[in-house]
ZADO-333190 format. One record per residue (C-alpha): y, z, x; residue number from 0; chain. Coordinates in Angstrom, 1 decimal, decimal comma. Each point is the difference from the previous one (the first is absolute). Last residue first. Layout:
BEGIN
[pt [Y; Z; X]; NUM; A]
...
***
This chain:
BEGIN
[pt [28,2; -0,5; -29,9]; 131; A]
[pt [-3,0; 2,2; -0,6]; 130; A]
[pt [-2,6; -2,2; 0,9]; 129; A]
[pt [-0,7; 0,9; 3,9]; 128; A]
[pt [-0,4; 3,9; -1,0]; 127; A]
[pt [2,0; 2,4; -1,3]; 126; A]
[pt [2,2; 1,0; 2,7]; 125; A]
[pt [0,8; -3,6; 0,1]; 124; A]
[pt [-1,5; -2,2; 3,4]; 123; A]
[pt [2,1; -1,1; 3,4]; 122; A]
[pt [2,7; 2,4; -1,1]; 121; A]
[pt [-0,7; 1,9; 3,6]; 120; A]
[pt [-0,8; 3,4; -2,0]; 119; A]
[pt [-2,7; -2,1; -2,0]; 118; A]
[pt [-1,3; -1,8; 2,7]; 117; A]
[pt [-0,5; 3,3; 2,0]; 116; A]
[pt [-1,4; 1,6; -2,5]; 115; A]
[pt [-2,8; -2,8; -0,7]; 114; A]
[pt [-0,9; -0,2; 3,9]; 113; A]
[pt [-0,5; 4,0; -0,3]; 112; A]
[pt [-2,6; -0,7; -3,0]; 111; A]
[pt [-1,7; -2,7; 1,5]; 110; A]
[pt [-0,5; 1,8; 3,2]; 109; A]
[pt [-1,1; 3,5; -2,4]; 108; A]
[pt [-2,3; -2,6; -1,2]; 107; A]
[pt [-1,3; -0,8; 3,1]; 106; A]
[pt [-0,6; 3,1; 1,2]; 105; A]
[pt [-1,7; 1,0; -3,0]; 104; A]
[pt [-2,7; -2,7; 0,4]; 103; A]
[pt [-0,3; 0,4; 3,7]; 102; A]
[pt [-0,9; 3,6; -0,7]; 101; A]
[pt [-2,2; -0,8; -2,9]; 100; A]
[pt [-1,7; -2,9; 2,1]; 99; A]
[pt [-0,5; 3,0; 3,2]; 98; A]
[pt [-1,5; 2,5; -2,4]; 97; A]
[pt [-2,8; -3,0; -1,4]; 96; A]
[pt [-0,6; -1,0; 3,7]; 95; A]
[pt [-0,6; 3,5; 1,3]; 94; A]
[pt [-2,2; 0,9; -3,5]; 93; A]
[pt [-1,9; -3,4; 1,1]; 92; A]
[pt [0,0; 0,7; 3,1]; 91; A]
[pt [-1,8; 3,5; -0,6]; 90; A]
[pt [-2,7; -1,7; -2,6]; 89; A]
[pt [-1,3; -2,4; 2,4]; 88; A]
[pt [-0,8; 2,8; 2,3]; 87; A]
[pt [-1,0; -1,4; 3,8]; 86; A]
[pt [3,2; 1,8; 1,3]; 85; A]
[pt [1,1; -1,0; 3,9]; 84; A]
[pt [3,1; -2,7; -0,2]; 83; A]
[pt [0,8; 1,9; -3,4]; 82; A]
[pt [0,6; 3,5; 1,5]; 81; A]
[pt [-0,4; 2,1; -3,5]; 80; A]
[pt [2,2; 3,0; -0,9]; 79; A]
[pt [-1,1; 1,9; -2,9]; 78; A]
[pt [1,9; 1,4; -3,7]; 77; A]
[pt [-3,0; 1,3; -2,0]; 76; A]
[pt [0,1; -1,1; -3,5]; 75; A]
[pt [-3,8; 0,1; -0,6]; 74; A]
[pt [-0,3; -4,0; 0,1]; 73; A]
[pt [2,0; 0,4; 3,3]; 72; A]
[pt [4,1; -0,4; 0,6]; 71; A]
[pt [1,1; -1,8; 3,2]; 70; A]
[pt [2,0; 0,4; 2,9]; 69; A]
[pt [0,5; -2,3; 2,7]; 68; A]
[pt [-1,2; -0,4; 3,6]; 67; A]
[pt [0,1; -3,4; 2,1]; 66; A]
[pt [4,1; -0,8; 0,0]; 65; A]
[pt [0,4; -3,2; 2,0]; 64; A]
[pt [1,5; 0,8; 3,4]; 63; A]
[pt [-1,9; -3,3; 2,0]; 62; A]
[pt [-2,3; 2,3; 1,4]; 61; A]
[pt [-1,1; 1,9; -2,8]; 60; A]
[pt [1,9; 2,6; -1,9]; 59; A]
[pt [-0,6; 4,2; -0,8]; 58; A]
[pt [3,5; 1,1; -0,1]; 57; A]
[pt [-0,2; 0,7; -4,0]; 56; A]
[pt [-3,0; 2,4; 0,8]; 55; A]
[pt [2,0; 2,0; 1,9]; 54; A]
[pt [2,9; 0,0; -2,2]; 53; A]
[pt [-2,5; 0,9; -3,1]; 52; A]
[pt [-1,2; 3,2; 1,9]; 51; A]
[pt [3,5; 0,8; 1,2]; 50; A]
[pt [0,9; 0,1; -4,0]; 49; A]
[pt [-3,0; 2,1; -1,0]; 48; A]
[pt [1,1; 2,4; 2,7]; 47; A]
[pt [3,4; 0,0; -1,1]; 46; A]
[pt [-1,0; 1,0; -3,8]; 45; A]
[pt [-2,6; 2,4; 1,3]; 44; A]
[pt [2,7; 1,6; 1,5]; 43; A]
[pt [2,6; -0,3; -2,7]; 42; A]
[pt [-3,3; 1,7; -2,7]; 41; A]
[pt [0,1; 3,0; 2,8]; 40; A]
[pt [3,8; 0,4; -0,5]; 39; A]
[pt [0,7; 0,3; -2,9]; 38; A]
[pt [3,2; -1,0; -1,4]; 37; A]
[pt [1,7; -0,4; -3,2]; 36; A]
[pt [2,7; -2,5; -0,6]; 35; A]
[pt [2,4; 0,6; -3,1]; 34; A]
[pt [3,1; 0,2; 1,8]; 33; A]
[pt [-0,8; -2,4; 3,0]; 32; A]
[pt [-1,1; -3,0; -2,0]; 31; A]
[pt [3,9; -1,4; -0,8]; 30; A]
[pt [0,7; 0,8; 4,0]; 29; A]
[pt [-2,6; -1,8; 1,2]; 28; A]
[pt [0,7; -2,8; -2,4]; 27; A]
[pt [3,5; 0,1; 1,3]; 26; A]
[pt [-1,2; 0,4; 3,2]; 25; A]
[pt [-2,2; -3,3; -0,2]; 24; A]
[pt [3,1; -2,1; -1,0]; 23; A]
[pt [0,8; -1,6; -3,6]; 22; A]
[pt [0,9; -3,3; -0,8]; 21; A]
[pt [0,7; -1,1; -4,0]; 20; A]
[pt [-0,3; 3,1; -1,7]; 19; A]
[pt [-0,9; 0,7; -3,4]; 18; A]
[pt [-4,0; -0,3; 0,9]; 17; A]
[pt [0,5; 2,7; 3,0]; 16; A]
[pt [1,3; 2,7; -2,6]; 15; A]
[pt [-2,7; -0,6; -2,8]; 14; A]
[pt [-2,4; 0,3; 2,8]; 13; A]
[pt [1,7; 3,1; 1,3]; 12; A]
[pt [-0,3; 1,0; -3,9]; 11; A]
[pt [-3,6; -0,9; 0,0]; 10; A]
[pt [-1,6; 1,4; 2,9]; 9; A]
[pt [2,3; 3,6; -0,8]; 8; A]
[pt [-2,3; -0,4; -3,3]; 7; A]
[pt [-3,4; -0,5; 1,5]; 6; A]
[pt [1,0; 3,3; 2,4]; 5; A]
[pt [-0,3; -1,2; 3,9]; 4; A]
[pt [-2,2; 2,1; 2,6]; 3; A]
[pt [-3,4; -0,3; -2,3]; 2; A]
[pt [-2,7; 2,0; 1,0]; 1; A]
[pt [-3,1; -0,9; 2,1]; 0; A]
***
C-alpha cells in the first residue's frame, strides 16, 4: 500500500496545526489537500477495514456493555475477541492491557485540559501552581 501523504507535507501541516490554538476539520482538509495522493483500491480497502471494525464495535450484551474489542497477538496480528464468549486467557489480557492504556491517556489528556482551563481562568500561573 503506498503512502497518500509525503513525510514532510505531514510535518509542516503539523507544524501549522501546533501554532494554532483551534482549528476546523476543513482547514486541515484543506492544509492536506495539496500534497494528498490517491489511489483508489488502497481507499477501498481502507473503508472496508473501517466497516469491519464498526461492526464489531456494535457487538454488546443485553444491558449495552461493549462485548468485542480489538487486540494485538504475540505475532502482532491486530484481532477482535468477543470477551463474554473467548476461553483465551491471553486475548483478555491483550483486551485489558489496550483498554488500561486507553483509560490511561484519557485521563491524562483530562488532567491536562482541567490544567488549561485553570490557567486561562487565573485560578493557577501559566507556569504551574508555584509560580506566584
Amino acid at each position: 500500500m503506498s503512502k497518500t501523504l509525503d513525510k514532510r507535507a505531514v510535518v509542516v501541516i503539523l507544524k501549522r496545526m501546533e501554532d494554532l490554538g483551534e482549528i476546523t476539520t476543513e482547514a486541515v482538509m484543506d492544509e492536506i489537500r495539496p500534497h494528498y495522493t490517491f489511489d483508489v483500491r488502497a481507499a477501498k480497502e481502507r473503508e472496508i477495514r473501517r466497516k469491519a471494525h464498526q461492526l464489531m464495535a456494535k457487538l454488546k450484551d443485553d444491558k449495552g456493555v461493549r462485548t468485542c474489542f480489538s487486540y494485538t497477538d504475540d505475532l502482532g496480528q491486530s484481532k477482535y475477541v468477543n470477551i463474554d464468549k473467548t476461553l483465551d486467557i491471553n486475548a483478555l489480557n491483550g483486551v485489558d492491557r489496550q483498554l488500561n492504556q486507553k483509560a490511561s491517556g484519557l485521563i491524562k489528556s483530562g488532567i491536562k485540559t482541567s490544567r488549561r482551563i485553570l490557567e486561562l481562568s487565573g485560578q493557577m500561573g501559566l507556569f504551574g501552581e508555584g509560580d506566584e
